[in-house]
N, C-alpha and C positions, 0 to 999 in steps of 0.2 A: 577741764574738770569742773566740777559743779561750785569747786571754792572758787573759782577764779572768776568761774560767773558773776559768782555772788558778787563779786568786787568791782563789775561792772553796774549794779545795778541802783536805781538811783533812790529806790527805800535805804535810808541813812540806819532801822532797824536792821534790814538783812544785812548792810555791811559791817553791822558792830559783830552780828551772830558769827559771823565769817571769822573776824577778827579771834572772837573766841572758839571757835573751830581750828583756826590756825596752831595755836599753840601746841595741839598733840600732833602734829604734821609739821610742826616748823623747820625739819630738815630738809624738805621736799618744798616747800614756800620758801623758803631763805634763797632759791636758786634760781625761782621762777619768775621770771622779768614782768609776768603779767599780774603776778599776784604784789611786788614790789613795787611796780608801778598804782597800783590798789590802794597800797597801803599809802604809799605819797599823798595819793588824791587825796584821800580820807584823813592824810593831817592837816592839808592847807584847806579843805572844806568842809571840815566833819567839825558838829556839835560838841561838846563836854565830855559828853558821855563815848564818843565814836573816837576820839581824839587818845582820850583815855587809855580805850580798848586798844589802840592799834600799838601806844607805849609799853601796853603792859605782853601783845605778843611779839614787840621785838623784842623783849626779855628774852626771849624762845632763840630767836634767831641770831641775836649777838651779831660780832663784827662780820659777815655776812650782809649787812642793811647799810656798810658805810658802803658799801660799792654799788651802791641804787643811790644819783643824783636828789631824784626824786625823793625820795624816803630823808635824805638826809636834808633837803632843802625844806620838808615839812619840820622836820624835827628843829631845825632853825628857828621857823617862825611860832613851833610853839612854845620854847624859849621865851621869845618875845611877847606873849599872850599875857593876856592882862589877869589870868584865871590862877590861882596860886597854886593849887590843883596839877591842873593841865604844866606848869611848868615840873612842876617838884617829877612830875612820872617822866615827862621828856627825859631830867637830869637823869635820871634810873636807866633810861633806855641807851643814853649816851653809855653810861658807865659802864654797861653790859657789851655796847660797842666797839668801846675801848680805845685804843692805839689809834686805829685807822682814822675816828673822831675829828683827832687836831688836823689831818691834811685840809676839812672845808673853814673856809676862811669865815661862811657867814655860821660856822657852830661856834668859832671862837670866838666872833664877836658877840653873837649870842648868850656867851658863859660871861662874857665880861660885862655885860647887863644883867644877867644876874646875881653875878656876884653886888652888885649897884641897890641890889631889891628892897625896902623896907623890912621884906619877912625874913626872919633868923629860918627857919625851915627852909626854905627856899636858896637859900645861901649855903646851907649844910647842904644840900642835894648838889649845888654846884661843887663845892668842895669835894664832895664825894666822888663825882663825875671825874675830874681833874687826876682825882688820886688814880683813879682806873685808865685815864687816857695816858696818865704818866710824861717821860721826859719832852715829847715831843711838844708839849705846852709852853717849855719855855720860851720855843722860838719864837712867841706870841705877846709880842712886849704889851699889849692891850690886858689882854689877861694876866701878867704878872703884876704891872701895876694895880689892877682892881686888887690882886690875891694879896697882895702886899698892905694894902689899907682894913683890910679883914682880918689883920694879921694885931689891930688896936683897935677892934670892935671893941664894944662891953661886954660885948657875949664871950662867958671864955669857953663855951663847946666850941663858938665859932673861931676864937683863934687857936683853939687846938685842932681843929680840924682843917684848917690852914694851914698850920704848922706839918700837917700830916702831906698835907697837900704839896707844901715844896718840899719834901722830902722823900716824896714818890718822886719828882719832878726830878731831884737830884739838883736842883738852884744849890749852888754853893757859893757862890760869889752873892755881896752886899746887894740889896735891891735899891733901885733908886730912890730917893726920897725925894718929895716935893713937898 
């Protein structure tokens, strides 16, 4: 198909256009290994703006993107992108992703860097992220101890939204303290 093409191609425009083409077609993208594999590329080598885009159409596609290596190994490292931007729409796309999320080792450890982040937005999008992936996070002791020290920020959206967070997670036993 001609989306797919486009995801080949190496104008980083055409592939944002793609990106936002995708979204009224993302039941039909969600399945297509070539169009998935696409989207991968275009998070571990695309721009701000290309990065963005591809966040904002696995909105579309939801937990469908956890089962492309690819897709979810971009979404990893833009986690770890130094853009505040570019991480906050990841968390969004995680969240939409959901459950399937906590199986890749390198998203949790990825969330457990942001929750680490200076910016309170950025920390609320992981929170937010967490509440959506739900219990399966806790068997992520990286990330519970981050969520746990979030939990005596100053910020009190951020520890209410933490609080919110282990309480999707269903944590009911004492967190460790150090």
């Amino acid at each position: 198909s001609e989306l797919r093409e486009a995801f080949k191609d190496t104008n980083e425009a055409v592939r944002k256009k793609a990106c936002e083409d995708l979204c009224s077609v993302a039941d039909e993208a969600g399945s297509d290994e070539d169009i998935m594999a696409g989207l991968g590329r275009a998070l571990s080598d695309g721009s701000k703006e290309l990065i963005m885009a591809v966040c904002r159409a696995l909105l579309f596609i939801g937990e469908r993107a956890a089962d492309n290596n690819k897709v979810m190994d971009g979404l990893a490292k833009a986690l770890l992108h130094n853009d505040v931007d570019i991480i906050t729409e990841a968390c969004k796309a995680l969240a939409k992703i959901g459950r399937k999320a906590a199986s890749n080792v390198n998203i949790m450890k990825g969330l457990s860097e942001v929750l680490q982040n200076n910016h309170d937005n950025v920390k609320l999008a992981a929170c937010e992220a967490i509440c959506e992936i739900g219990e399966n996070v806790a068997r992520n002791t990286q990330v519970m101890n981050e969520l746990s020290k979030v939990l005596i920020d100053e910020n009190f959206e951020l520890r209410k939204m933490a609080c919110e967070a282990l309480g999707k997670i269903g944590q009911n036993e004492e967190l460790n303290e150090e």
